[in-house]
C-alpha positions in Angstrom: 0.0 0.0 0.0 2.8 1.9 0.6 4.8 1.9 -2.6 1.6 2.2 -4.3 0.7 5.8 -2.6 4.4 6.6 -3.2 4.6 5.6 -6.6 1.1 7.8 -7.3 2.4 10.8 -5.9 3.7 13.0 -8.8 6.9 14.6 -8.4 8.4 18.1 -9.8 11.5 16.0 -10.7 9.8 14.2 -13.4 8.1 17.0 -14.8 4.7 16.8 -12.4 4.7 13.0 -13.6 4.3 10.1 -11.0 7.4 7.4 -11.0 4.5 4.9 -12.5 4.1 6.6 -15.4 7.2 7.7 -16.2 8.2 3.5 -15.5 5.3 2.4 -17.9 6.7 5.4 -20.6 10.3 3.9 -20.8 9.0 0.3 -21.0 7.0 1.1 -23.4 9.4 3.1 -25.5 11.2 -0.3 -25.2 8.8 -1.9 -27.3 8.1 0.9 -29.4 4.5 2.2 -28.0 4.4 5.2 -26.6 1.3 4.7 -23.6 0.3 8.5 -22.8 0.2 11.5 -24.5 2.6 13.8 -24.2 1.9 16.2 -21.6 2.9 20.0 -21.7 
């Protein structure tokens, strides 16, 4: 429960993005998809 909260909690770092999305982004980069659009 924990990590989940933490991982849902965006952060200025990654541009106002939470750690999950920014995880599923480069995965999916990895495979070629790209799973959000981009935010501005």
């Amino acid at each position: 429960m924990i990590c989940d909260r933490l991982n849902a909690t965006p952060r200025q770092c990654l541009g106002w993005k939470t750690p999950s999305e920014v995880f599923r982004e480069k995965m999916m980069e990895e495979i070629g998809q790209r799973p959000y659009p981009q935010r501005k």
